[in-house]
C-alpha positions as CSV (number, residue, x, y, z in Angstrom):
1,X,0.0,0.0,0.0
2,X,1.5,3.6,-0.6
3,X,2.0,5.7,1.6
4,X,0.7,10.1,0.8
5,X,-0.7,12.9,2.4
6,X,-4.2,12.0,4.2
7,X,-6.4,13.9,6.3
8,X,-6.7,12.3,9.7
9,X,-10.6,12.2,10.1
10,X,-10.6,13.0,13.8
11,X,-8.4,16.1,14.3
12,X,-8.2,17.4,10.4
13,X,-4.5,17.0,10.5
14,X,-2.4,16.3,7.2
15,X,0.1,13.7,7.5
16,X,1.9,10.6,5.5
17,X,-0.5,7.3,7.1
18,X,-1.6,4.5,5.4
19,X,-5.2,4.5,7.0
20,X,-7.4,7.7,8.0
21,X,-6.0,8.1,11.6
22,X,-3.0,10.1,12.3
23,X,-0.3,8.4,14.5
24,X,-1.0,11.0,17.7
25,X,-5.1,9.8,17.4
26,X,-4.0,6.4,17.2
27,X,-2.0,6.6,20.5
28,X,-4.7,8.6,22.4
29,X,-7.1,6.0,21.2
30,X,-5.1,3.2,22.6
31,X,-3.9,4.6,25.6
32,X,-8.1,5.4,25.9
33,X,-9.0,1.7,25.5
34,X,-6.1,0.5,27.6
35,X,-7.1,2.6,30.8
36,X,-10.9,1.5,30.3
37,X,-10.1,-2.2,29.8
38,X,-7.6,-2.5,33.3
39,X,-10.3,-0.4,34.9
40,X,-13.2,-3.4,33.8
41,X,-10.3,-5.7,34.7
42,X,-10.1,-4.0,37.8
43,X,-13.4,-4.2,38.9
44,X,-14.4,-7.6,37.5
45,X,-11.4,-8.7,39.8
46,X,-13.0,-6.7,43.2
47,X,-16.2,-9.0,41.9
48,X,-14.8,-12.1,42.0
49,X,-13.2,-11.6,45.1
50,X,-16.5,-10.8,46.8
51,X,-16.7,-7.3,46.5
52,X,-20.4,-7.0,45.8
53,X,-22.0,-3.9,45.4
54,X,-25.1,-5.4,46.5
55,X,-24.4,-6.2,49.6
56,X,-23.9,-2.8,51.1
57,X,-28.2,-2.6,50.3
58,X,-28.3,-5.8,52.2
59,X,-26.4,-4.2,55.3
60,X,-28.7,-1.5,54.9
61,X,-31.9,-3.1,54.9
């Protein structure tokens, strides 16, 4: 595939890619998904160790 002058179609930037994101989206984008999938992790992991939201209504009531 060659490589020219795109538009990135998130910030309007004009740089050499070969798809329609520029390199800095592309690392904001990742770094995005990366913090959202060890903060699922993170909580999924506070579940399974018996951290149960619903027990604090139990406690309650």
């Amino acid at each position: 595939m060659t490589e020219r002058e795109k538009v990135c179609i998130l910030c309007g930037k004009r740089e050499v890619m070969l798809g329609y994101i520029c390199s800095g989206c592309q690392e904001r984008i990742q770094a995005e998904a990366t913090g959202q999938r060890m903060r699922m992790r993170a909580q999924a992991g506070g579940n399974i160790q018996g951290d149960d939201p619903d027990d604090q209504d139990k406690e309650q009531g």
